[in-house]
DRENDO-1510 file (C-alpha; in Angstrom, 1 decimal, always signed):
<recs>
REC; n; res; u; v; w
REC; 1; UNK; -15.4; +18.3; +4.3 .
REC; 2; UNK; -15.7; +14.9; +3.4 .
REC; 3; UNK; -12.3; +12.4; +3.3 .
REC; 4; UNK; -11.7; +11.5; +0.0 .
REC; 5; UNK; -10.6; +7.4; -0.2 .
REC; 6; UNK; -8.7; +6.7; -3.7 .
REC; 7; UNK; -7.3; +3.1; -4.8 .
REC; 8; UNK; -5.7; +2.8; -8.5 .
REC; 9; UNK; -5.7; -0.5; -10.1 .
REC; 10; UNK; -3.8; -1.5; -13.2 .
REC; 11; UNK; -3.8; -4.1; -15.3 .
REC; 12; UNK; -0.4; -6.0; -15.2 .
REC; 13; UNK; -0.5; -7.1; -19.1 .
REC; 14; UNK; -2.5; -4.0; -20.6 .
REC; 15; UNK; -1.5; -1.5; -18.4 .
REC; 16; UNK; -4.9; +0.5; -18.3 .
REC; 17; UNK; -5.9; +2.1; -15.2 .
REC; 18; UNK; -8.7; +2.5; -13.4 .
REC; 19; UNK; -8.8; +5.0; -10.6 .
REC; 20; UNK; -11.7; +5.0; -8.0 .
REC; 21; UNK; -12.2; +8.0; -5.2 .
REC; 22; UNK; -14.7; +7.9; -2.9 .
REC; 23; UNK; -15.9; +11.1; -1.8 .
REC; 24; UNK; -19.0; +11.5; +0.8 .
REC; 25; UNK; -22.0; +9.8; -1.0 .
REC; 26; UNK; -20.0; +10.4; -4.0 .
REC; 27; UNK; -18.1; +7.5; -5.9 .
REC; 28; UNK; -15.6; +8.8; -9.4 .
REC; 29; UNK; -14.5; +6.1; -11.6 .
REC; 30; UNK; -11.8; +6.9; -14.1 .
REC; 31; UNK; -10.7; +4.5; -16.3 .
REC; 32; UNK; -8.2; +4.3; -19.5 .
REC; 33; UNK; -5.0; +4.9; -20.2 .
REC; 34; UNK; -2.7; +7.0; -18.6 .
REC; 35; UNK; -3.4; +10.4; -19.6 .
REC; 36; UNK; -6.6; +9.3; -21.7 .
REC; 37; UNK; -9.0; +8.7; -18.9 .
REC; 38; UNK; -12.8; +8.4; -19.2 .
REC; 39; UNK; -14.1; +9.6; -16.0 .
REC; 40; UNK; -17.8; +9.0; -14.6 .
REC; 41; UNK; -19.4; +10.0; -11.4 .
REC; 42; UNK; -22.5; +9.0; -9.1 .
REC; 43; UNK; -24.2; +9.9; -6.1 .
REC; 44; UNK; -25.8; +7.2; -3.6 .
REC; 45; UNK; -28.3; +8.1; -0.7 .
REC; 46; UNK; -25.9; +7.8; +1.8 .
REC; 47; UNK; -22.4; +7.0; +2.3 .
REC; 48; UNK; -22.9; +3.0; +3.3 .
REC; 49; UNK; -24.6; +2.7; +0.0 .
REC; 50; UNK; -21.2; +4.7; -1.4 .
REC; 51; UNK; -18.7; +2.6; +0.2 .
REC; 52; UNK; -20.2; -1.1; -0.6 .
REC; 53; UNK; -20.6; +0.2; -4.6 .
REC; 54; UNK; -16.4; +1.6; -4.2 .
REC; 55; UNK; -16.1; -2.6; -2.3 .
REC; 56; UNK; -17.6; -4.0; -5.4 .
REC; 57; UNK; -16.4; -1.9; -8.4 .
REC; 58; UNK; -12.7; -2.4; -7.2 .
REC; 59; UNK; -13.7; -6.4; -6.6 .
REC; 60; UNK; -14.8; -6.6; -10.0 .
REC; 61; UNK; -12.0; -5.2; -11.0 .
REC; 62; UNK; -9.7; -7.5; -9.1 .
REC; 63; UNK; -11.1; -10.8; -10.6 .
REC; 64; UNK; -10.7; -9.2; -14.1 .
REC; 65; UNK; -6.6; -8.9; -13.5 .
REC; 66; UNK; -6.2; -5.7; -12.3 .
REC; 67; UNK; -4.0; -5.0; -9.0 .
REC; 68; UNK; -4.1; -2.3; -7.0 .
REC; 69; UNK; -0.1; -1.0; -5.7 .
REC; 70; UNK; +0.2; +1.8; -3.1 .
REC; 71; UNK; +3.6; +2.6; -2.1 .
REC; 72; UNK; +2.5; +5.1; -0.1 .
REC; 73; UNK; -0.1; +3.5; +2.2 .
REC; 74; UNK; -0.7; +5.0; +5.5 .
REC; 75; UNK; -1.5; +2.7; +8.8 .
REC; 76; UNK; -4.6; +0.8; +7.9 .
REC; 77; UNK; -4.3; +1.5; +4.5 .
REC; 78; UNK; -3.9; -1.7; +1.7 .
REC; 79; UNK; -0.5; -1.6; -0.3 .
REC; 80; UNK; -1.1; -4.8; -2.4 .
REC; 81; UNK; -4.7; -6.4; -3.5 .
REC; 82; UNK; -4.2; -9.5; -5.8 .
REC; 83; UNK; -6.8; -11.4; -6.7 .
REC; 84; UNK; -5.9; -15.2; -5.9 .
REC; 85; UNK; -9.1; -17.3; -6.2 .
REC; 86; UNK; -9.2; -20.6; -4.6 .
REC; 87; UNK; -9.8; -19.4; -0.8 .
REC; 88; UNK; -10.4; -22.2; +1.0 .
REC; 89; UNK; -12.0; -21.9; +4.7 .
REC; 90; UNK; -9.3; -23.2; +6.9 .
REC; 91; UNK; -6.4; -23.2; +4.3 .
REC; 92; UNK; -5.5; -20.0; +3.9 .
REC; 93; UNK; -2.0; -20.2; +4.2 .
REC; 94; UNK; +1.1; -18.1; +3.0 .
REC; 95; UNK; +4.4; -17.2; +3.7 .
REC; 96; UNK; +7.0; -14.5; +3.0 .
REC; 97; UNK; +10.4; -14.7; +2.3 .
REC; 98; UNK; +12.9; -12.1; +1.7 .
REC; 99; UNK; +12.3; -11.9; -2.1 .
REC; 100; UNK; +8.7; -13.4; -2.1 .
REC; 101; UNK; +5.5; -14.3; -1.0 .
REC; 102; UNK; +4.3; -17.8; -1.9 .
REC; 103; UNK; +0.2; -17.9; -1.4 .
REC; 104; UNK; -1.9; -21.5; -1.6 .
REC; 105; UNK; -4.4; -21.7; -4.1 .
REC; 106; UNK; -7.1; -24.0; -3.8 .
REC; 107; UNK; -7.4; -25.7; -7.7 .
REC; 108; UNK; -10.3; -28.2; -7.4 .
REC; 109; UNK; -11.8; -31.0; -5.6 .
REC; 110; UNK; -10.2; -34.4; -5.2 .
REC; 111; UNK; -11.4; -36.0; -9.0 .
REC; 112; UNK; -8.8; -37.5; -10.8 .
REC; 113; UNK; -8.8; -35.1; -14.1 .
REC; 114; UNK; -9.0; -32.0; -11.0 .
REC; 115; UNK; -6.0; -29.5; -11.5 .
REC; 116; UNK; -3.2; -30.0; -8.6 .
REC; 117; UNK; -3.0; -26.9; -5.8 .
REC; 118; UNK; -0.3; -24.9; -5.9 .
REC; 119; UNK; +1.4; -22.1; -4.8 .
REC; 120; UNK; +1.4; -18.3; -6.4 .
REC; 121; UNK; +4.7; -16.7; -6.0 .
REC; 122; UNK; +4.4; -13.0; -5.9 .
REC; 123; UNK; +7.1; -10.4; -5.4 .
REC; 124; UNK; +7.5; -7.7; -2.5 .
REC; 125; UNK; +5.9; -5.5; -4.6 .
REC; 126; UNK; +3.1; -8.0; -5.6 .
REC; 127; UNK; +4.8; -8.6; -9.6 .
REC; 128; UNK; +3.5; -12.6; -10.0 .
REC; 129; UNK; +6.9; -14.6; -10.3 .
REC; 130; UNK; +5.0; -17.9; -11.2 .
REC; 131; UNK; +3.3; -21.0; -9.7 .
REC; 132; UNK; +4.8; -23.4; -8.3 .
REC; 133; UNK; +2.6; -27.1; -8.3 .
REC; 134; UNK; +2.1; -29.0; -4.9 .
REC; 135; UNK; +2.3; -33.0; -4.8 .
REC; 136; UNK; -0.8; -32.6; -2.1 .
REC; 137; UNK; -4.5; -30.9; -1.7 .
REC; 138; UNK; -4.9; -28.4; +1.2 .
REC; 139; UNK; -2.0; -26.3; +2.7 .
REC; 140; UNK; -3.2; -26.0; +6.0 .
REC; 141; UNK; +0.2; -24.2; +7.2 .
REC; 142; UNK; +3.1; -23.0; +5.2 .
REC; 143; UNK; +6.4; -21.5; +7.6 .
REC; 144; UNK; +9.5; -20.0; +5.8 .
REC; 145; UNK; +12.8; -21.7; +7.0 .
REC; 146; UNK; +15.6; -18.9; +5.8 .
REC; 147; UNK; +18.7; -20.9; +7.1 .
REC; 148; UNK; +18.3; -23.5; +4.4 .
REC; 149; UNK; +15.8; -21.6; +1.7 .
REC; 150; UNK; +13.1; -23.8; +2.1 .
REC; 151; UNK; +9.1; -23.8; +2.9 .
REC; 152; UNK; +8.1; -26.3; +5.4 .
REC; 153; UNK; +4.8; -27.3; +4.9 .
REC; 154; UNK; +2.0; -29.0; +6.1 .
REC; 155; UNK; -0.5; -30.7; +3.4 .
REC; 156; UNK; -3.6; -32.7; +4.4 .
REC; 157; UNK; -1.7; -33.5; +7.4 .
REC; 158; UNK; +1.4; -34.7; +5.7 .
REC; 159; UNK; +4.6; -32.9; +6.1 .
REC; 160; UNK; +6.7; -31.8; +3.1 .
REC; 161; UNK; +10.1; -29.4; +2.6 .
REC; 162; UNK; +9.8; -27.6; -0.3 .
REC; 163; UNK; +13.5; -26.2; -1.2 .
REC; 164; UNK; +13.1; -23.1; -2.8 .
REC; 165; UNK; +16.4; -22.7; -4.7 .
REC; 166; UNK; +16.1; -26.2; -6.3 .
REC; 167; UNK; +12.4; -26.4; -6.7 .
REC; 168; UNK; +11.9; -29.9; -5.3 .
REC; 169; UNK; +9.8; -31.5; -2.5 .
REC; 170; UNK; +10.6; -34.2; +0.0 .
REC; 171; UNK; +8.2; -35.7; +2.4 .
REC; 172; UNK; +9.1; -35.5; +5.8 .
REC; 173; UNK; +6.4; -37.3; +7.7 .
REC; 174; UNK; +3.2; -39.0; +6.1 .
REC; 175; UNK; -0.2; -38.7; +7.2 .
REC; 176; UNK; -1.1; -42.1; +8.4 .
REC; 177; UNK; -4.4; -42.6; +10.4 .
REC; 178; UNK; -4.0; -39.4; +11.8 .
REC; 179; UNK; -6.0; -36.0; +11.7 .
REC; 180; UNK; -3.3; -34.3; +13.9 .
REC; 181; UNK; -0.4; -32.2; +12.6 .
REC; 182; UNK; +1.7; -29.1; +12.6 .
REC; 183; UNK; +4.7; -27.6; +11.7 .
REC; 184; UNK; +6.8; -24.4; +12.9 .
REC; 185; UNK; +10.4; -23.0; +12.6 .
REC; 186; UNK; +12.7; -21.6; +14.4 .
REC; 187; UNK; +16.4; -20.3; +13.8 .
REC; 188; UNK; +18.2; -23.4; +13.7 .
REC; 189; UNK; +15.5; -26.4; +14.3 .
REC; 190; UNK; +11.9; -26.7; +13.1 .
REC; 191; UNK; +9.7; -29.0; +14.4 .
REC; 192; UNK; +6.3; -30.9; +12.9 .
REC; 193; UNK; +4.1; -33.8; +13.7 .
REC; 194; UNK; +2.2; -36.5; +11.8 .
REC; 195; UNK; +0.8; -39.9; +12.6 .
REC; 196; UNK; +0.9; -39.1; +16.4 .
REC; 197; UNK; +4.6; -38.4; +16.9 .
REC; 198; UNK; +6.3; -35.1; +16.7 .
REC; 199; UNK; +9.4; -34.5; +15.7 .
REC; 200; UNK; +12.0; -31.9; +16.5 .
REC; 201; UNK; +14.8; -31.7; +14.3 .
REC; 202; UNK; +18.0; -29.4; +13.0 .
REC; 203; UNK; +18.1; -28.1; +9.6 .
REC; 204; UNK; +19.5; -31.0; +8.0 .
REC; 205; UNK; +16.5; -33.0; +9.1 .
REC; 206; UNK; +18.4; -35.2; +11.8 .
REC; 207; UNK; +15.5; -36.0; +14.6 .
REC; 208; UNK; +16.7; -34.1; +18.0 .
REC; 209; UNK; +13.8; -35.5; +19.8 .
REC; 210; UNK; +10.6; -37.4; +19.4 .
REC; 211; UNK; +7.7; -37.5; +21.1 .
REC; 212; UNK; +4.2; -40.0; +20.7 .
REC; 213; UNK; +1.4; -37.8; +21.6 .
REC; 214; UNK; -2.1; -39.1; +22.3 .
REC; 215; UNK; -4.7; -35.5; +21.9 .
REC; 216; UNK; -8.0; -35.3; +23.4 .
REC; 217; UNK; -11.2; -35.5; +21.6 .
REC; 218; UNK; -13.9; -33.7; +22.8 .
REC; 219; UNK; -17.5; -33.5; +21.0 .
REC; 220; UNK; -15.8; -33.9; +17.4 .
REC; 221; UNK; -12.7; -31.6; +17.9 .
REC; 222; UNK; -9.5; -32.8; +18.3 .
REC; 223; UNK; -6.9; -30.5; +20.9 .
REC; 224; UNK; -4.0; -30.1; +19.3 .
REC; 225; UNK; -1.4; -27.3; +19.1 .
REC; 226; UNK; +2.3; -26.6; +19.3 .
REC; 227; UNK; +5.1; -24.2; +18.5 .
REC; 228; UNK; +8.6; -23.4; +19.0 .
REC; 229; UNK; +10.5; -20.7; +20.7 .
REC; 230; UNK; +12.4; -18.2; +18.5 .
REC; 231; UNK; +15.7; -20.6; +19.7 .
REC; 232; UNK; +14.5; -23.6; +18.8 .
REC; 233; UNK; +15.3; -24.1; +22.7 .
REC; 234; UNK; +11.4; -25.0; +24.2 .
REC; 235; UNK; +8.6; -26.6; +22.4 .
REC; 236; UNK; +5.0; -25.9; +23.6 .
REC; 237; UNK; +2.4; -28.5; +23.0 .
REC; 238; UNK; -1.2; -28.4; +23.7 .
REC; 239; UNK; -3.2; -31.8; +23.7 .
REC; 240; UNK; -5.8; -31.8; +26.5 .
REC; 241; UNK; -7.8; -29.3; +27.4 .
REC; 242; UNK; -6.5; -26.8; +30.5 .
REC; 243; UNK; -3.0; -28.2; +29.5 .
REC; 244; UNK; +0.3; -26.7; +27.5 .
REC; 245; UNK; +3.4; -28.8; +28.2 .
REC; 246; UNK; +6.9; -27.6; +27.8 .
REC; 247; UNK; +9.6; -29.6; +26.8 .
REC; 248; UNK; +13.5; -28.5; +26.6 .
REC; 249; UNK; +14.3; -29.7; +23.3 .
REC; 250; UNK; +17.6; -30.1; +24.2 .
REC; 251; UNK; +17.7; -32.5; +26.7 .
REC; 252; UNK; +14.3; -34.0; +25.0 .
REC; 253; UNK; +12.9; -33.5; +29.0 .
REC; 254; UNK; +9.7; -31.9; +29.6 .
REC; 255; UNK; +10.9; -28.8; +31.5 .
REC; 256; UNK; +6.9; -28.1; +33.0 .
REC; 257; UNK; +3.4; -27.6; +32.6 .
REC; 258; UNK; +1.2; -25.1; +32.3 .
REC; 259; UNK; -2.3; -25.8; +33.7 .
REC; 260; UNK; -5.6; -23.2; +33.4 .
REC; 261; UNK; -8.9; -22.9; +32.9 .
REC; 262; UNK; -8.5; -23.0; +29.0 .
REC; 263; UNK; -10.6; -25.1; +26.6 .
REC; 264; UNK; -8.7; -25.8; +23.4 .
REC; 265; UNK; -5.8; -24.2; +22.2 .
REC; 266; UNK; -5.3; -22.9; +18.3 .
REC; 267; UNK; -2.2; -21.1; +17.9 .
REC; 268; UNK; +0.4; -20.2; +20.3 .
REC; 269; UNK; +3.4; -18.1; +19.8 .
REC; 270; UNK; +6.6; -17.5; +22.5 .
REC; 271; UNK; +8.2; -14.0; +23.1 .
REC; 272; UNK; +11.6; -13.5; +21.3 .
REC; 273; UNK; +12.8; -13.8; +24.9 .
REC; 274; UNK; +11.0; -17.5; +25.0 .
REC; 275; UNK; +9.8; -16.2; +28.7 .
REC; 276; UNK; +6.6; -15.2; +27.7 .
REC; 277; UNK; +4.0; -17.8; +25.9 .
REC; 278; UNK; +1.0; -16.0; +24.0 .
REC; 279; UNK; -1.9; -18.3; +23.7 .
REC; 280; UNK; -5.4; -17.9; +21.7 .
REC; 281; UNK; -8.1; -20.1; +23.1 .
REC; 282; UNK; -10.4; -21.5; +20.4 .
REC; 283; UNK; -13.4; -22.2; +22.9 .
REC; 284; UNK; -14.1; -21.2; +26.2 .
REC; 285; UNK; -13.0; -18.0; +25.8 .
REC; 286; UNK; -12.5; -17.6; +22.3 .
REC; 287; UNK; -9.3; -14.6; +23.1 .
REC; 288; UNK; -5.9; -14.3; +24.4 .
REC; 289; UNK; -4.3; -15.7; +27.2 .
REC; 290; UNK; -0.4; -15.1; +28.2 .
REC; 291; UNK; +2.1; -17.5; +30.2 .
REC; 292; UNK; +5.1; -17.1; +32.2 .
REC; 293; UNK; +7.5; -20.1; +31.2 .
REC; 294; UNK; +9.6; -19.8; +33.9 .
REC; 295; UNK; +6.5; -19.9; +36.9 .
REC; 296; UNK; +3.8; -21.8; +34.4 .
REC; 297; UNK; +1.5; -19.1; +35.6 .
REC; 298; UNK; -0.8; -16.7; +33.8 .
REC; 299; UNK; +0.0; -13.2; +33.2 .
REC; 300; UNK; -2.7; -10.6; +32.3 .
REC; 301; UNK; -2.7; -7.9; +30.1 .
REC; 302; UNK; -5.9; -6.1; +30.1 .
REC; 303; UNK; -4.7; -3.6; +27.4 .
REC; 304; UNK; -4.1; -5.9; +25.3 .
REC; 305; UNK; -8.1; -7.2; +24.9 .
REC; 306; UNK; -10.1; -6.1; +21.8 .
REC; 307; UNK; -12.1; -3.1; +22.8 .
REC; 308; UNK; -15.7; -4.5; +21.9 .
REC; 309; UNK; -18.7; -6.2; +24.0 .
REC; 310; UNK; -16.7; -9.5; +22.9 .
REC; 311; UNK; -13.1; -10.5; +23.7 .
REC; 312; UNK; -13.4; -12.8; +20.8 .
REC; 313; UNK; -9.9; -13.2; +18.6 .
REC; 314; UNK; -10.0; -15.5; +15.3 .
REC; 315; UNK; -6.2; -15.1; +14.7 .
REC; 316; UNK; -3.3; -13.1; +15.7 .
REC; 317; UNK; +0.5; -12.2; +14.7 .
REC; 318; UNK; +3.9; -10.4; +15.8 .
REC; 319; UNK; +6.1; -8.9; +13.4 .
REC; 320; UNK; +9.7; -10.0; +13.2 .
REC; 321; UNK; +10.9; -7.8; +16.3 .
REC; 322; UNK; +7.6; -8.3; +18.4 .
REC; 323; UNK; +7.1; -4.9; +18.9 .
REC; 324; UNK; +3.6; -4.9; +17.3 .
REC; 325; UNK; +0.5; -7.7; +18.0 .
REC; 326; UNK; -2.3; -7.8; +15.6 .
REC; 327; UNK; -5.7; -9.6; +16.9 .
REC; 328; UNK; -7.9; -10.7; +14.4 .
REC; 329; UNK; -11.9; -10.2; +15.0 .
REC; 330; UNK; -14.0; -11.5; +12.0 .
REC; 331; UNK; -12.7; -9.1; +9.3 .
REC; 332; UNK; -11.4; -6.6; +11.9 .
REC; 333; UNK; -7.7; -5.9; +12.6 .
REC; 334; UNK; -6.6; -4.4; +15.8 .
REC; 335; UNK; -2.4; -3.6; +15.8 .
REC; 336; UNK; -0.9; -2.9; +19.1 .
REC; 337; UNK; +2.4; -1.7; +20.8 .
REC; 338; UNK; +3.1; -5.1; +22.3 .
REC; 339; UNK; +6.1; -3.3; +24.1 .
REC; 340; UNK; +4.2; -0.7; +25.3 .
REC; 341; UNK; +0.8; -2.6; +25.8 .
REC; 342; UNK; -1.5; -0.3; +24.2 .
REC; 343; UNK; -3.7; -0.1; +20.9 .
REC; 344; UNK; -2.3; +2.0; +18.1 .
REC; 345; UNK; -5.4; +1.9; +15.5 .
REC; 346; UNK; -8.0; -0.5; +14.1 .
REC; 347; UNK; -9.2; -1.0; +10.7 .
REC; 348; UNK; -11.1; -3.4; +8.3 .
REC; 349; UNK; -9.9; -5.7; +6.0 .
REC; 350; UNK; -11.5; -5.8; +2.3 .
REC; 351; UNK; -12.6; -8.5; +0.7 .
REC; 352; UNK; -13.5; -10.7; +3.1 .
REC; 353; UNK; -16.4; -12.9; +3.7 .
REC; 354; UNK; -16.1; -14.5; +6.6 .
REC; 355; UNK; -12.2; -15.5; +7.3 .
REC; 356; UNK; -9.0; -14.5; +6.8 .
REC; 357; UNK; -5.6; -15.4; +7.3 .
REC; 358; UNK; -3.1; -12.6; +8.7 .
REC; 359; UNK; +0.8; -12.7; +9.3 .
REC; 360; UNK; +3.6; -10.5; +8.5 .
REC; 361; UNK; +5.6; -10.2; +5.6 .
REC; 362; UNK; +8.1; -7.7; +6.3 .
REC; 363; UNK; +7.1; -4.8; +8.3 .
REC; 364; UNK; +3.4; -5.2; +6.2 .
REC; 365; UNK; +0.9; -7.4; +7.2 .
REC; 366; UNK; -0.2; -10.2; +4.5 .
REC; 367; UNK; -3.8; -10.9; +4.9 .
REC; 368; UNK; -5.5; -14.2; +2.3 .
REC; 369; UNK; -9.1; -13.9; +2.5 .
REC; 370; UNK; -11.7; -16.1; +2.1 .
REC; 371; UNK; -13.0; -14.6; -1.0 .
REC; 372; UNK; -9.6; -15.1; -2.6 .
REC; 373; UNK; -7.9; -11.9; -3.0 .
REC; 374; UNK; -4.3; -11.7; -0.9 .
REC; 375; UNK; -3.5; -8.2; +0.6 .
REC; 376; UNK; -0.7; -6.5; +1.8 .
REC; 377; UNK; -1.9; -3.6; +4.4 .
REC; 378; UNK; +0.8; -0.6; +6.2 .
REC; 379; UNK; -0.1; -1.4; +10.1 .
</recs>
């Protein structure tokens, strides 16, 4: 017997529904009001053909409004779709807060009469609060700071605090000659770079350390990458290729250096425990690598590769404990036990092109696509 796949969609102002099941080669769609649905049915060749029609009808249905809400989503399974618009390759940023998820949107080119980006503030449950308007183009990273209710964030290379309680913005750090920048948080310090010199700093923006930094260039890309432990206490910074160093942000002293066979780094992440630094390489490579800080020496975890011909990974994230790891392939999600070191399950993500953009909000994983719809999926 074939396994029935049913998503409803409603339309937040006119609160019609429209209810599409999937069935075999078989694809329903009901749509109406509640308790006056039309319903009409048809049959495809074969079930591919079925599936990309049930893709398309609910996408349509998306960029007319409509929102699809499943409270009761099993593993794999989408809670949220919202149709964003403006997905723009390489700023697909978000972050979620306790109350909210604030999404980038993408408004326009760089004309003068062009509409500013800005940020669409949904709920947990994916009710849109409002927009709020950014002073710069192209969030390339956006990290919730919940000790003082702000968003740091990085535009065009610029840094900016966004505080969420009194709606302003205040620029940290500004772009300069520079190409190079980041920003992460931890619980009492964040850290961020522009214009070649990063800065760690508390939460009332006094500067704990600096450091000039001086990346590599090699055939057009620049190698640069950093992040924070969970404790603020270690700061990992990738400029050269086969190279991470650590510094002790405390005493502002590089505390070692990890050296490898790695080319480029493009996101890094430490373990709540800060002894454990996960690494995705964006060439050589292309997937994970994992770093004692103690030893500076590599760790591996076999278990923990995607199980296809390539070992490729486009992205990945921890939820708050760390006791899941989801790898990005493509459009493919892969969720571990990152305690016990195993795979749990594997699924697609919908409405994707090419990219996507995948972190936690919550114990749900918040996915921005390319093709401009936001997700929330049960992992």
């Amino acid at each position: 017997m074939s396994q029935k796949l049913s998503h409803q969609l409603t339309d937040p102002n006119t609160k019609k529904l429209s209810i599409l099941t999937l069935s075999g080669t078989a694809l329903t769609v009901e749509t109406g009001s509640e308790g006056k649905l039309k319903t009409t049915e048809k049959t495809f060749n074969d079930k591919e053909a079925a599936s990309k029609e049930f893709i398309k009808k609910e996408w349509e249905l998306l960029k007319k409004g409509y929102v699809l809400h499943n409270d009761n989503a099993g593993p794999g399974e989408p809670a949220l779709h919202y149709y964003i618009g403006g997905g723009y390759t390489g700023a697909l940023s978000f972050a979620a807060t306790a109350d909210n998820i604030y999404i980038y949107k993408n408004n326009g080119d760089y004309s003068a009469n062009s509409a500013p980006d800005s940020l669409v503030v949904l709920s947990a449950k994916g009710d849109r609060i409002g927009d709020v308007n950014l002073p710069e183009k192209l969030a390339w990273d956006i990290a919730y700071n919940p000790v003082n209710s702000s968003l740091l964030m990085d535009l065009d290379y610029s840094i900016y605090e966004y505080g969420i309680e009194g709606d302003t913005f205040k620029q940290l750090a500004e772009r300069g000659n520079s190409i190079t920048s980041f920003i992460t948080v931890a619980d009492y310090t964040q850290a961020y770079a522009a214009d070649d010199t990063a800065f760690v700093t508390d939460n009332n923006n006094d500067v704990l350390m600096s450091y000039p930094y001086q990346p590599e260039m090699v055939r057009g890309s620049v190698r640069f990458c950093a992040q924070l432990s969970a404790d603020g206490q270690l700061l990992a910074l990738h400029q050269r290729d086969g190279e991470i160093i650590i510094f002790n942000t405390a005493e502002g002293m590089i505390k070692g250096t990890i050296t490898a066979d790695f080319v480029g780094v493009a996101q890094m992440e430490f373990s709540k425990d800060s002894r454990l630094l996960i690494v995705r390489e964006e060439y050589g490579r292309w997937g994970m690598r994992y770093f004692d800080t103690d030893t500076f020496t590599e760790i591996a975890f076999n278990e923990l590769e995607v199980p296809e011909y390539t070992k490729e990974v486009n992205g990945f994230c921890l939820n708050a404990n760390q006791s899941k790891l989801v790898l990005i392939q493509r459009s493919w999600v892969y969720v571990y036990d990152f305690v016990g070191k195993k795979l749990l399950h594997k699924f697609k993500a919908d409405h994707v092109v090419k990219t996507l953009k995948a972190k936690f909000a919550g114990e749900l994983l918040g996915i921005r696509s390319d093709y401009g719809c936001f997700s929330l999926y049960a992992v």
